[in-house]
C-alpha positions as CSV (number, residue, x, y, z in Angstrom):
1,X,-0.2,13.1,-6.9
2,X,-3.9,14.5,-8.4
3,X,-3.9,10.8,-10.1
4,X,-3.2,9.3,-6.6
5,X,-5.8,11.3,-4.5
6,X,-8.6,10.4,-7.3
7,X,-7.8,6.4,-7.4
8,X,-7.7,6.7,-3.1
9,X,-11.3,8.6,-3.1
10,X,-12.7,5.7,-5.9
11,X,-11.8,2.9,-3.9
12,X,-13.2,4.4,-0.5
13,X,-15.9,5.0,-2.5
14,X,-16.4,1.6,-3.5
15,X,-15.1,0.0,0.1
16,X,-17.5,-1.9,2.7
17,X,-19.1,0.1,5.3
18,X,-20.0,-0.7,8.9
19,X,-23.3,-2.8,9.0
20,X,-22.2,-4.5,6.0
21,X,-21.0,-8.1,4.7
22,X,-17.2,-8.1,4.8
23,X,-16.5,-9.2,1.4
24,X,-15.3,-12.6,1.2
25,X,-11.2,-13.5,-0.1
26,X,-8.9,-16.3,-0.4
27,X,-5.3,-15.0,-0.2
28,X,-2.0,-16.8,0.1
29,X,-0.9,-17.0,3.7
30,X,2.9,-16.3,4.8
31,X,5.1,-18.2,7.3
32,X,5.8,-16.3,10.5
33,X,8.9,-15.5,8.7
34,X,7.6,-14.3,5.7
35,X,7.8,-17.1,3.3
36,X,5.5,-18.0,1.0
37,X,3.6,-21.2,1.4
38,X,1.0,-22.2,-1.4
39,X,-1.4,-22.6,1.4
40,X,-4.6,-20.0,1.6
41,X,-6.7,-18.2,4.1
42,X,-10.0,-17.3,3.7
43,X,-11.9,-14.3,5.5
44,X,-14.6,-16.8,5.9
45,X,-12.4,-19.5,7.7
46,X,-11.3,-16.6,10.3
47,X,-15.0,-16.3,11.0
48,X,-15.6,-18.2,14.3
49,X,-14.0,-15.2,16.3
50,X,-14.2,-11.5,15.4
51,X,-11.4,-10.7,12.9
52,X,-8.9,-7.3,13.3
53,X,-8.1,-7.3,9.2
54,X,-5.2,-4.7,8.6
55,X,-3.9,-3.7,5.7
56,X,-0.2,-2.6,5.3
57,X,3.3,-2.5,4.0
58,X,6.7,-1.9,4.5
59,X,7.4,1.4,2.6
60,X,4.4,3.0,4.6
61,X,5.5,5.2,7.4
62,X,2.4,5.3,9.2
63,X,2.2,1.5,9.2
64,X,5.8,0.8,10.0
65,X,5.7,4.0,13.3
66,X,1.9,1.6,14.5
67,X,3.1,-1.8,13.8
68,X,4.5,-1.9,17.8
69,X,1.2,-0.5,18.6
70,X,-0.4,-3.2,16.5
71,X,1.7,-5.7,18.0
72,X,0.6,-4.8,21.1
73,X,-3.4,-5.5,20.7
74,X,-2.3,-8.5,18.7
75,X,-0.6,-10.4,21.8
76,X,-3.6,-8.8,24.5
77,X,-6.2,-10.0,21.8
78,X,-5.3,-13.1,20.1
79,X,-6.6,-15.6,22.0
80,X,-10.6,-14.3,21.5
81,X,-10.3,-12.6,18.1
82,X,-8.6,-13.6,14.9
83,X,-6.0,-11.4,13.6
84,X,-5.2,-11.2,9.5
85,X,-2.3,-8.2,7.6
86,X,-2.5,-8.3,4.3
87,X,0.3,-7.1,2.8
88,X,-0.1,-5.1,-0.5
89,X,1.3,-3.0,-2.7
90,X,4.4,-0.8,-1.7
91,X,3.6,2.7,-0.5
92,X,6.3,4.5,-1.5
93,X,8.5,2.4,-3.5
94,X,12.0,4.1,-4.7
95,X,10.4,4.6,-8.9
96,X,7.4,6.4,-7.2
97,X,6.4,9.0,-4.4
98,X,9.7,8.8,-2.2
99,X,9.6,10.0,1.2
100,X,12.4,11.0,3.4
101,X,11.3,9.0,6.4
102,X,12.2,5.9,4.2
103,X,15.9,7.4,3.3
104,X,16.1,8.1,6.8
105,X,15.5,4.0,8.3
106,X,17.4,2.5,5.1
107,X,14.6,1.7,3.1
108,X,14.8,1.8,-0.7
109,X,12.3,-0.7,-1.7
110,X,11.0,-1.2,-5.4
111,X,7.6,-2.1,-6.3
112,X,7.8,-5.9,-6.3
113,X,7.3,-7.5,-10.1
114,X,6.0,-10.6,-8.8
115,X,4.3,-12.7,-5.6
116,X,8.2,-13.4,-4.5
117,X,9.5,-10.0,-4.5
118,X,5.6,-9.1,-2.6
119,X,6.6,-11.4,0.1
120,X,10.5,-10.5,0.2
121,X,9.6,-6.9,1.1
122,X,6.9,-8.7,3.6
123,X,10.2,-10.6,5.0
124,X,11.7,-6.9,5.4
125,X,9.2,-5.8,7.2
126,X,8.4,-8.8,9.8
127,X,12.1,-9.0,10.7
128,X,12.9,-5.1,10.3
129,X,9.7,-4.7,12.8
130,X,9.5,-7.7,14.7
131,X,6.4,-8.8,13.8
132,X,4.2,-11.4,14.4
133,X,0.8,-10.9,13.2
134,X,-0.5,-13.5,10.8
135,X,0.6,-12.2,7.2
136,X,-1.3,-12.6,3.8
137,X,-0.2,-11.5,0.6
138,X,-2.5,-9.5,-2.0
139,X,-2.8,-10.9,-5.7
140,X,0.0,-8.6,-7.9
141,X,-3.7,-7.1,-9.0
142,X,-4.2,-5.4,-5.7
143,X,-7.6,-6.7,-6.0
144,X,-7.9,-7.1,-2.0
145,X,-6.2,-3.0,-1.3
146,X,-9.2,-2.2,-4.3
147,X,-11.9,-4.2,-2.9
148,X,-11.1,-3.0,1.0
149,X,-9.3,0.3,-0.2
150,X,-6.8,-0.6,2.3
151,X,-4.3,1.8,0.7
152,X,-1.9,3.3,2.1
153,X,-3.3,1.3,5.2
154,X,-6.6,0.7,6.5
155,X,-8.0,-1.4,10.0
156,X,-11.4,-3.6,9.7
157,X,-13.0,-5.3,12.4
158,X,-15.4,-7.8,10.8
159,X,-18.0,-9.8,13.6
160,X,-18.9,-13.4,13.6
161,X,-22.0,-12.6,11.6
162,X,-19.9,-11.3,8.9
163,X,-20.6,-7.4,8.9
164,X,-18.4,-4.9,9.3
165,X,-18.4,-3.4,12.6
166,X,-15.4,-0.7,12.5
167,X,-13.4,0.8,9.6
168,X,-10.7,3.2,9.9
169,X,-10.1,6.5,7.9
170,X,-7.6,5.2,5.2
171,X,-3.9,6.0,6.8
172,X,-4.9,5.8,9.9
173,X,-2.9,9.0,10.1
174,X,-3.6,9.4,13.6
175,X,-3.5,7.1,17.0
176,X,-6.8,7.9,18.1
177,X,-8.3,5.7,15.0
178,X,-5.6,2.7,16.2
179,X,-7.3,3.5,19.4
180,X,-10.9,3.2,17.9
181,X,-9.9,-0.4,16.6
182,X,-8.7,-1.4,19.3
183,X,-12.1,-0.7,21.1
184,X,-14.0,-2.1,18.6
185,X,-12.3,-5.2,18.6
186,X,-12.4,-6.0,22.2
187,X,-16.2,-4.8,21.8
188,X,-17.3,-7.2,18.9
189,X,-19.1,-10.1,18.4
């Protein structure tokens, strides 16, 4: 757990902050039913309208309990800001730190080996959940959860100019920060 906490408090470290450039990323988009496609999506490309960027997946409590909440801004918002999830790297997969609210919904989920299995627990999640914001999948590196620290789940809003104007505590273990992206995104430009 000690080895968890100290990776977590690294990557914040090392995370953008408001008032700066969002780091650019190309990542491989998903279908609306989770399947992979080949085809890519760039931060950049999302650009022309202020961009919610979440970070997520299935074996994440927190993110699985918001995800109607999320849902929610997604359909209000969508037409004037750009909405991305990436999906990354299992929370709380069954050969790691097990949690009881997963037992308790059915879900015993390994770490995927490979992009397939990545977007086969994405799959879970969008039909499990009902979900329809535009999915992404990290590289089996985790180099987008590093670069954002978007572990166990984080919320971006990134502005037309490119900056960073809203980042959430990592979790967001609480509603009031889905609350505080929500106002940010309808307040950015």
């Amino acid at each position: 757990l000690y080895a968890r906490v100290d990776e977590k408090e690294r990557m914040d470290a090392a995370a953008p902050d408001v008032g700066d450039t969002a780091p650019n990323f190309t990542a491989e988009r998903l279908t609306a039913e989770g399947r992979r496609t080949g085809a890519t999506v760039r931060l950049s490309d999302l650009q022309s309208k202020p961009v919610g960027l979440m970070f997520g997946s299935y074996t994440c409590p927190i993110f699985r309990d918001q995800i109607d909440r999320y849902e929610d801004i997604y359909r209000e918002l969508k037409g004037d800001r750009n909405f991305l999830c990436v999906y990354i790297r299992e929370a709380h997969p069954e050969e790691g730190w097990r949690v009881p609210q997963n037992y308790e919904h059915g879900i015993f989920l390994s770490q995927p080996a490979d992009l397939d299995q990545r977007a086969e627990r994405a799959r879970c999640c969008i039909a499990d959940k009902n979900m329809s914001i535009p999915l992404a999948l990290d590289s089996m590196e985790d180099s987008l959860m590093h670069l954002y620290a978007g572990s166990p789940e984080r919320l971006y809003v990134i502005g037309t100019d490119g900056r960073i104007a809203f980042k959430s505590a990592t979790g967001p273990y609480d509603d009031d920060e889905v609350e505080a992206w929500y106002a940010a995104l309808k307040a950015a430009r």
